[in-house]
Every structure is written in structure tokens, then in C-alpha cells.
C-alpha positions as protocol buffer text, in pm:
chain_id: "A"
residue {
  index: 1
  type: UNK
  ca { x: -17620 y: -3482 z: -7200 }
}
residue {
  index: 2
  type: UNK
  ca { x: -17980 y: -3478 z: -7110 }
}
residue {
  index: 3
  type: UNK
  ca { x: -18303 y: -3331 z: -7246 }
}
residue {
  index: 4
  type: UNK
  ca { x: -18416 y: -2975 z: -7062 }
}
residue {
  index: 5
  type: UNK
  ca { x: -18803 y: -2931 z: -7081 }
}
residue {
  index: 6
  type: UNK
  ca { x: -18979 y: -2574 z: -7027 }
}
residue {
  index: 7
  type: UNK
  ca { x: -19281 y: -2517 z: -6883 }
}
residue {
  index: 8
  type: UNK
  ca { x: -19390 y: -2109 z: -6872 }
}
residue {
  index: 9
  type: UNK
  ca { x: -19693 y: -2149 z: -6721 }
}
residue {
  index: 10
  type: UNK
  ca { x: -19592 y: -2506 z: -6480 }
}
residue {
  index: 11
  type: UNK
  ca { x: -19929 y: -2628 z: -6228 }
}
residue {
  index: 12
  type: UNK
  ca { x: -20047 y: -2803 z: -5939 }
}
residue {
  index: 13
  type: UNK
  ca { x: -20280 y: -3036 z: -5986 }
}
residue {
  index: 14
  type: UNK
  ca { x: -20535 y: -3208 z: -5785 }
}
residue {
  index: 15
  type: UNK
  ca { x: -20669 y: -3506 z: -5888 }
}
residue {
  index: 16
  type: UNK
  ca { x: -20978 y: -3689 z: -5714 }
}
residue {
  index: 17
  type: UNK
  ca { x: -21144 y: -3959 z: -5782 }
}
residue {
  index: 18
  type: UNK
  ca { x: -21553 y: -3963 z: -5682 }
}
residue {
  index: 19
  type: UNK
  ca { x: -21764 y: -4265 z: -5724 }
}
residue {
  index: 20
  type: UNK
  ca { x: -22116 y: -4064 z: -5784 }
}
residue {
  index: 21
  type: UNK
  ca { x: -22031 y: -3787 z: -5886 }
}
residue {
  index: 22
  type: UNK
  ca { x: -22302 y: -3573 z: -5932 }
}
residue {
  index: 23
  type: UNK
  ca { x: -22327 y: -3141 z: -6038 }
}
residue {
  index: 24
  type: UNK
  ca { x: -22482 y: -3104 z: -5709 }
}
residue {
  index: 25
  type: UNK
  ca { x: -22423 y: -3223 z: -5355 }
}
residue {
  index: 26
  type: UNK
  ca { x: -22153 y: -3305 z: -5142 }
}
residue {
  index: 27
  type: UNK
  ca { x: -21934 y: -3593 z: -5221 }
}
residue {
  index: 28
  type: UNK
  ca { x: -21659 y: -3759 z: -5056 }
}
residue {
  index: 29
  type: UNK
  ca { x: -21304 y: -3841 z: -5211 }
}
residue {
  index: 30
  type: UNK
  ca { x: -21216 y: -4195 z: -5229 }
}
residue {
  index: 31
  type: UNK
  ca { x: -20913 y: -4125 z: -5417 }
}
residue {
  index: 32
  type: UNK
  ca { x: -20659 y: -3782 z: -5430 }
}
residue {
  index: 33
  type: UNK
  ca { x: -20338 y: -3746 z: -5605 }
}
residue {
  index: 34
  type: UNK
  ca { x: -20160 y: -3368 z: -5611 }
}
residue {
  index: 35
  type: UNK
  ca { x: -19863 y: -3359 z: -5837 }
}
residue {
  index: 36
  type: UNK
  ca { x: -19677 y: -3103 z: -6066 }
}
residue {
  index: 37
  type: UNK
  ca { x: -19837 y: -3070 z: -6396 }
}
residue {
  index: 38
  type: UNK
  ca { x: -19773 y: -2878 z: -6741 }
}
residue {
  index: 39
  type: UNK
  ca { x: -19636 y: -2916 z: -7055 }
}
residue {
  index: 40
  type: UNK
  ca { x: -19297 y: -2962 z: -7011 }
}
residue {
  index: 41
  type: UNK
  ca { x: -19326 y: -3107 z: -6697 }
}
residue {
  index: 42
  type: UNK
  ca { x: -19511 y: -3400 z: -6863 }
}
residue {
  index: 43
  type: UNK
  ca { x: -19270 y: -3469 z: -7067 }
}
residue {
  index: 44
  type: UNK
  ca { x: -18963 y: -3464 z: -6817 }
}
residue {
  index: 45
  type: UNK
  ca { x: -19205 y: -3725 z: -6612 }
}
residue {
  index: 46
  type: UNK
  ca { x: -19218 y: -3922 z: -6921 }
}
residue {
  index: 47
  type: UNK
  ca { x: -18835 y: -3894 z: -6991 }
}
residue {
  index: 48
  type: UNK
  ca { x: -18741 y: -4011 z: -6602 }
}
residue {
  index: 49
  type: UNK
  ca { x: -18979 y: -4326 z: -6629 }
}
residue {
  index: 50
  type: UNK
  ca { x: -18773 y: -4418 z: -6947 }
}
residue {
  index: 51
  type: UNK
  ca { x: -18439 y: -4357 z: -6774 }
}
residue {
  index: 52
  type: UNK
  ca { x: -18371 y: -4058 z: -6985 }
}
residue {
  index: 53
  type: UNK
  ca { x: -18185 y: -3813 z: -6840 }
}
residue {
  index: 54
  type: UNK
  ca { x: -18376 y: -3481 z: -6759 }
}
residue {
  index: 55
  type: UNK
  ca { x: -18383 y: -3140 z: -6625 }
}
residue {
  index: 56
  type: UNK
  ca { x: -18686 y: -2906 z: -6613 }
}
residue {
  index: 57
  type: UNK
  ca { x: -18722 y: -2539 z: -6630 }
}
residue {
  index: 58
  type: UNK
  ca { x: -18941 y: -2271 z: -6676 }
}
residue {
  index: 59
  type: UNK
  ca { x: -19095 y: -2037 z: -6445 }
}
residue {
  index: 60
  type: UNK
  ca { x: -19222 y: -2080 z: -6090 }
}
residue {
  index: 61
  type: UNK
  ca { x: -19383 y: -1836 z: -5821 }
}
residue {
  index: 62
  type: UNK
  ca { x: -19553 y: -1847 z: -5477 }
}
residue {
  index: 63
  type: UNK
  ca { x: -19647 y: -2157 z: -5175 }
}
residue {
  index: 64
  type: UNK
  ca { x: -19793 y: -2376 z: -5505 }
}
residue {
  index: 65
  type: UNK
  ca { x: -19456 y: -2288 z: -5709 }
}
residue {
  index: 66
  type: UNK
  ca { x: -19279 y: -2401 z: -5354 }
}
residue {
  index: 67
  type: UNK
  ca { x: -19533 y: -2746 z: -5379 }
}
residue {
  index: 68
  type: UNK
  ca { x: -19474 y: -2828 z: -5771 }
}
residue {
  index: 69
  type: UNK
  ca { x: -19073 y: -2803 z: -5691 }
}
residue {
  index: 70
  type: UNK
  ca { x: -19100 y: -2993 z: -5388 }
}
residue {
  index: 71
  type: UNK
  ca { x: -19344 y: -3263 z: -5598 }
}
residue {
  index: 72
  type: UNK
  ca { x: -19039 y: -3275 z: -5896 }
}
residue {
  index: 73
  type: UNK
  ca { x: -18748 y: -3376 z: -5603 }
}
residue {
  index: 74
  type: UNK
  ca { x: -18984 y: -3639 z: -5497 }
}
residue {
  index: 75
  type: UNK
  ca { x: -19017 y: -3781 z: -5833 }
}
residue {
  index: 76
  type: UNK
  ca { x: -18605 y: -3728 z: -5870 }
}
residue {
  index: 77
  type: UNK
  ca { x: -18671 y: -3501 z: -6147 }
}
residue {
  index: 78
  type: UNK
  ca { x: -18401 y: -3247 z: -6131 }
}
residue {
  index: 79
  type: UNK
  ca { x: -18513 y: -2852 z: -6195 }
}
residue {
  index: 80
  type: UNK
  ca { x: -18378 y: -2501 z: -6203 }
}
residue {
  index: 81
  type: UNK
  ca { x: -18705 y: -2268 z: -6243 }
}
residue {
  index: 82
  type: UNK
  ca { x: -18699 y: -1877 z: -6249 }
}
residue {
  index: 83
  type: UNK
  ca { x: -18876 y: -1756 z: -5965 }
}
residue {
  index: 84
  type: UNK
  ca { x: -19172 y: -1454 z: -5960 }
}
residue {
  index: 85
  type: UNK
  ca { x: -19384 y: -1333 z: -5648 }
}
residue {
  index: 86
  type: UNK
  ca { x: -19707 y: -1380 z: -5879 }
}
residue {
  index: 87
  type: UNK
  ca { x: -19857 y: -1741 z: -5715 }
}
residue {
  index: 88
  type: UNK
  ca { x: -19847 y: -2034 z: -5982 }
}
residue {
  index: 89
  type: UNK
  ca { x: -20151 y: -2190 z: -6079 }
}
residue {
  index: 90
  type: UNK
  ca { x: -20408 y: -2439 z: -5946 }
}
residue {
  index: 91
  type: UNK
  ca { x: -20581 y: -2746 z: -6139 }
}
residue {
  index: 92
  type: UNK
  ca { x: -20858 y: -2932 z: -6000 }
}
residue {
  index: 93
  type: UNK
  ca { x: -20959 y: -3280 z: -6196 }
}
residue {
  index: 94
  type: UNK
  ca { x: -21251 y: -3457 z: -6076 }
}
residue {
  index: 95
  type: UNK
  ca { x: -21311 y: -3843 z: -6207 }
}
residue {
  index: 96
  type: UNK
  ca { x: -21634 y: -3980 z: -6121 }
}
residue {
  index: 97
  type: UNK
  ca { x: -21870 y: -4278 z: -6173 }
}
residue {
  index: 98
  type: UNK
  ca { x: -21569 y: -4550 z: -6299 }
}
residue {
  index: 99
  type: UNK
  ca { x: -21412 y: -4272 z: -6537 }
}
residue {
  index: 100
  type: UNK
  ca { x: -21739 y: -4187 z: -6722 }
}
residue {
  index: 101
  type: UNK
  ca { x: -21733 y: -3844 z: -6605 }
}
residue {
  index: 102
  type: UNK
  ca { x: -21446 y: -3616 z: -6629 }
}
residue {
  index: 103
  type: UNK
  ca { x: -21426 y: -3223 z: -6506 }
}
residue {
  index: 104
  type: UNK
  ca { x: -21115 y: -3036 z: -6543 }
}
residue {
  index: 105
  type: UNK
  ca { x: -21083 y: -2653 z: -6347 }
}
residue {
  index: 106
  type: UNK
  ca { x: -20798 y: -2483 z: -6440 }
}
residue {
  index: 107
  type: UNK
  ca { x: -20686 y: -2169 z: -6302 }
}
residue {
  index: 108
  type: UNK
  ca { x: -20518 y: -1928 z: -6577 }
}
residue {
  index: 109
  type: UNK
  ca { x: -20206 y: -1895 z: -6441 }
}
residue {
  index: 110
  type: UNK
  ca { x: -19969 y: -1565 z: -6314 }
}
residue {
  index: 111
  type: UNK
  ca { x: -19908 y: -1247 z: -6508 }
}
residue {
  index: 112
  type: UNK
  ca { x: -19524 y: -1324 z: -6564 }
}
residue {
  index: 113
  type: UNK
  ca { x: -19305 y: -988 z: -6532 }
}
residue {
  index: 114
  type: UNK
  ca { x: -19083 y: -911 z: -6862 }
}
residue {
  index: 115
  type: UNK
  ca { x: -18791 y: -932 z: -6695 }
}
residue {
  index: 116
  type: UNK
  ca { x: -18864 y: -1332 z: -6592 }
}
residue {
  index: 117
  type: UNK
  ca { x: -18886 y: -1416 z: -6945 }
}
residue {
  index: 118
  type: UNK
  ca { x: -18532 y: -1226 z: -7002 }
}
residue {
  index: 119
  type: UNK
  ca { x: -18390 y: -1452 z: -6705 }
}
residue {
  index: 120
  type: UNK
  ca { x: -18533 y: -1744 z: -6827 }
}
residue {
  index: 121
  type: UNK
  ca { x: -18434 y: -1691 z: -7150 }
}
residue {
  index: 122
  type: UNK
  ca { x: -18030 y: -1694 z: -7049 }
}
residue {
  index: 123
  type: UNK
  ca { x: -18122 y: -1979 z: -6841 }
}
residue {
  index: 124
  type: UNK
  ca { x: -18232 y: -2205 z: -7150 }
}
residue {
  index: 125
  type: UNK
  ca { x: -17903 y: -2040 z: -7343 }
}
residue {
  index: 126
  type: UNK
  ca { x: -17725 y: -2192 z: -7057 }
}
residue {
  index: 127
  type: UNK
  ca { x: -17891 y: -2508 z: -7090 }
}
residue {
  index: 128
  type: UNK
  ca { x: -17891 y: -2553 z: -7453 }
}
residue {
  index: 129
  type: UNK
  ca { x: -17506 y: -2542 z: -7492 }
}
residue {
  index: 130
  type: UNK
  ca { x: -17458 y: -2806 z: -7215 }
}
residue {
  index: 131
  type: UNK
  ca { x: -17723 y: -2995 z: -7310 }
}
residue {
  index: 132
  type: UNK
  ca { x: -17846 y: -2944 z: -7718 }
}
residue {
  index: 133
  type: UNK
  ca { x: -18190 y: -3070 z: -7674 }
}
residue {
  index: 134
  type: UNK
  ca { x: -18457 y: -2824 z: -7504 }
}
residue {
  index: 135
  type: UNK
  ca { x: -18832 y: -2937 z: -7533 }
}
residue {
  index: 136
  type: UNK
  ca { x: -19076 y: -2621 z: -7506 }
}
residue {
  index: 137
  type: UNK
  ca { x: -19448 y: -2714 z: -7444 }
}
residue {
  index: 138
  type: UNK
  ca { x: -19761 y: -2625 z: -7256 }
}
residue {
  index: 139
  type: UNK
  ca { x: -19986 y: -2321 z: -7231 }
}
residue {
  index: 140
  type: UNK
  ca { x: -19823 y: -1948 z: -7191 }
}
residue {
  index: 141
  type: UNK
  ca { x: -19968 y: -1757 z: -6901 }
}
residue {
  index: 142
  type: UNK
  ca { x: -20172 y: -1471 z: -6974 }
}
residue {
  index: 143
  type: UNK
  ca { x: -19973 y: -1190 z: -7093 }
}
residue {
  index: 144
  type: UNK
  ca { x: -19702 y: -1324 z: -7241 }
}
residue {
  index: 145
  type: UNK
  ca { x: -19527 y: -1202 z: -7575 }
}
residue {
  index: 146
  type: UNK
  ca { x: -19733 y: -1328 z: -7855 }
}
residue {
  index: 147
  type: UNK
  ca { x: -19356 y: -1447 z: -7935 }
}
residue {
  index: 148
  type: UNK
  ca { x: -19255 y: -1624 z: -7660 }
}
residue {
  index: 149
  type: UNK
  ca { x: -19205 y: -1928 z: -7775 }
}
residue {
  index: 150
  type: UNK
  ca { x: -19003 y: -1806 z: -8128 }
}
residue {
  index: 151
  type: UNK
  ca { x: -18780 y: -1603 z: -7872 }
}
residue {
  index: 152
  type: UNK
  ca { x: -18697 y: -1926 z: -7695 }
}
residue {
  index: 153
  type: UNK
  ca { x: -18650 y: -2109 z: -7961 }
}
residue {
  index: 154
  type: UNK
  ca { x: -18429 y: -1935 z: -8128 }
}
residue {
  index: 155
  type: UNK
  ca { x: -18191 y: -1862 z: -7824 }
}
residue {
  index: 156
  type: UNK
  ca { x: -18205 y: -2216 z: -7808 }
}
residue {
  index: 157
  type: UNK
  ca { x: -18070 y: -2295 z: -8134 }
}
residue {
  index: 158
  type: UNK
  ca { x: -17805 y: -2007 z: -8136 }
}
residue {
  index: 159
  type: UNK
  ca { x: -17694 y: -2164 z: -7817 }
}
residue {
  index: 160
  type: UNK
  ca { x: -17649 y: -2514 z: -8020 }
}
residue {
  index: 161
  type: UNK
  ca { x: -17985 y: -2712 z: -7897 }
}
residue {
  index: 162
  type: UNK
  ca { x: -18167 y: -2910 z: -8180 }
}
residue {
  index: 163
  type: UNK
  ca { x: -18523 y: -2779 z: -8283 }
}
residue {
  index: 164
  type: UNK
  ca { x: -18806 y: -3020 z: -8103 }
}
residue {
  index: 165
  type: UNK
  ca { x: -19149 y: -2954 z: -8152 }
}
């Protein structure tokens, strides 16, 4: 049994450290990380480091969708996303000056078609009765049902998964 995270609205993120950072000028990385990001993803990173078993889902489009699946393999964290044409987003965090100064750009995300939630939604059903523990967390993209997260939650339950919040 292992614990299936979902992330609707999953991200790359860019990380780079600057030493002066400054509002203006140009400034040279000393430091760049790019990794998958988002709520659930989080949490499935957090999971794997404690040797807890994990799978993450949750809805993926586009060349940065392609990147945040390959970035999951790499950290062995197994996945089985929905897939859109609609690119997935872009997050840009800039640490300057010894962590003094922090600057996050986040992009909003994709407008997620209906049907994507529907196929997601028998995906976590799927999940739930192997598995009985489904984490949802992170930001929705724009757009989605103001009852998104109530509609997974209760397919997850009916399914058998236990109620995390």
C-alpha cells in the first residue's frame, strides 16, 4: 500500500541563487536548481526521503509537463498524470544576498478541459481502492470547478481511501 498525492495544477520550478541581487541590472547565477514542484508533489518528495512508499498524480500538459515527469523518474518517484495539450506552468525563485532576499514568479497555470478532471477523477477511484490513502494539495488552475477538490474527495472515500487534509 502506498500514499497517492494529487497535484491539479503540478510546476516547474527554477530556482537560482544570486549573490547581489539587485531590482535592476544584470546578474549572474552562481547557483540553479529546476525541479518539479506543487502541492502534492511536495509531499510525495517528502514521503520518498522517508522511505514511504509513493505514487503521484494529477494533471500534466506540454514540453514543461514532459520536464516535471522526467524530474519525478529521476528522483524515483513513481507517477501516472492525466495528460492535456494546455502547457503546465513555470516558477521562477530568485535567492539573493545570503537568503535575505527572496522573489517568487509564478505563472498561473493551464485552463484544464472538463473532461481531464472526469479522467482524473477515475484515476484517483482507481488509486484509492488499491491504495486507501490519497493526499490532495496545492493550488487549482484557473478555471476549475469551485468544487474540485469536494469532487475528489469524495470519489476518494467511496472508493475506500481515508480522508487527509
Amino acid at each position: 500500500m502506498m500514499i497517492v498525492t494529487v497535484t491539479l495544477n503540478p510546476i516547474l520550478e527554477r530556482n537560482y541563487q544570486i549573490e547581489r541581487f539587485s531590482l535592476t541590472g544584470v546578474h549572474e547565477v552562481s547557483h540553479c536548481v529546476t525541479g518539479p514542484a506543487g502541492g502534492g508533489i511536495s509531499v510525495s518528495r517528502i514521503l520518498r526521503r522517508l522511505e514511504v512508499p509513493t505514487q503521484a498524480t494529477g494533471i500534466l500538459g506540454g514540453h514543461l509537463g514532459r520536464l516535471i515527469e522526467a524530474g519525478l523518474n529521476k528522483e524515483e518517484i513513481p507517477s501516472d498524470f492525466v495528460w492535456i495539450r494546455a502547457e503546465s506552468r513555470l516558477g521562477t525563485l530568485v535567492v539573493g544576498d545570503g537568503g535575505k532576499i527572496h522573489t517568487r514568479i509564478i505563472e498561473q497555470g493551464p485552463r484544464t478541459p472538463r473532461g481531464a478532471y472526469d479522467r482524473l477523477n477515475s484515476k484517483i477511484e482507481a488509486l484509492a481502492v488499491e491504495n486507501h490513502w490519497v493526499v490532495l494539495a496545492g493550488t487549482p488552475p484557473p478555471g476549475a470547478p469551485a468544487a474540485i477538490y469536494a469532487r475528489l474527495i469524495r470519489s476518494a472515500q467511496e472508493a475506500g481511501g481515508q480522508r487527509c487534509s
